[in-house]
C-alpha positions in Angstrom: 47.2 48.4 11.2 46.9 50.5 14.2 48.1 53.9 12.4 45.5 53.3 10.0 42.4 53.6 12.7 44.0 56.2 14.0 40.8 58.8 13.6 41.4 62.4 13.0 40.7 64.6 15.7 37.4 66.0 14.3 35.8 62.6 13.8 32.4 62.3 15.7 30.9 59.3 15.2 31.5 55.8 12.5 28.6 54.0 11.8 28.6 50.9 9.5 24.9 50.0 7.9 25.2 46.5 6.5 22.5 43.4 6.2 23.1 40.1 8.6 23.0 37.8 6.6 23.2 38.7 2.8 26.1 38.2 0.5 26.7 41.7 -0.6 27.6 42.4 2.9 30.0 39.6 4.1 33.2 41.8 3.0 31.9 44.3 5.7 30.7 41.8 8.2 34.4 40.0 7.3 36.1 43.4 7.8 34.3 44.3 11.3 34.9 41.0 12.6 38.8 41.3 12.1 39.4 45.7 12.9 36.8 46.3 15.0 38.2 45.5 18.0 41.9 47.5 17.2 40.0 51.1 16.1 38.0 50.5 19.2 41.2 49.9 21.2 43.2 53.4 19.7 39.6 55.3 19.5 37.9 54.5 23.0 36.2 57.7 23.3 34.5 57.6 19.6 31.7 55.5 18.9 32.0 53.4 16.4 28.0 51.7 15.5 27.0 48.7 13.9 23.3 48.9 12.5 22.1 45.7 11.0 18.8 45.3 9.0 17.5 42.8 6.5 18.2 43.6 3.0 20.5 46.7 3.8 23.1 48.1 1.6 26.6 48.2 3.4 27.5 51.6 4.2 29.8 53.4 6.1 28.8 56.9 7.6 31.6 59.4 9.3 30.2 62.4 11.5 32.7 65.3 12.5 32.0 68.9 14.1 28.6 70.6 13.5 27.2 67.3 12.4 28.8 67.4 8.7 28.3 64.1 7.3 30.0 61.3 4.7 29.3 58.3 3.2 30.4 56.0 0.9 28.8 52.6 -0.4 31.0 49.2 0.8 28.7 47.3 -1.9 31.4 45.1 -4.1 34.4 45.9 -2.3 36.3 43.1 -1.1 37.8 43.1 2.5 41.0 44.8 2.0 39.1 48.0 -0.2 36.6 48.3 2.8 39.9 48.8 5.0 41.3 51.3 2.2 38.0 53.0 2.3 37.3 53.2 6.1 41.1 54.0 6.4 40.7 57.5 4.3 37.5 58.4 5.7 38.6 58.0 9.4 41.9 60.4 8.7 39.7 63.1 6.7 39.2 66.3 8.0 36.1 68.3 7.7 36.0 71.8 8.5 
């Protein structure tokens, strides 16, 4: 698991938007609770945010160099396509 949050070196910022306490978002609150704490360990320099508010689509953002942004909707996924998803965002490179 640790090669996959390995974040390319033009990676900014993460930031996961997600709601507290709907269902839509307990794959992402499931999937922070378990790999937060290992891409925090191999990324300690990155910030990695989590922005909670009621009713909020979960979303992951990605910012690299001269603040080029992606997204991509978690809504649906299950636990293990979150991981696929955040694991290809993390290791893309923007120039």
């Amino acid at each position: 698991m640790a090669a996959k949050y390995a974040f390319t070196s033009g990676l900014r910022e993460v930031r996961f938007h997600l709601c507290h306490s709907s269902p839509a978002s307990d794959a992402a609150r499931s999937f922070l609770k378990r790999a937060y704490p290992t891409m925090k360990k191999h990324n300690p320099h990155i910030p990695i945010l989590i922005r909670e508010a009621t009713d909020t689509e979960p979303k992951i953002w990605t910012r690299y160099g001269r603040g080029k942004e992606r997204s991509e909707s978690l809504s649906g996924l299950s636990d293990k396509e979150i991981e696929d998803r955040v694991t290809s965002l993390v290791k893309t490179e923007l120039s």
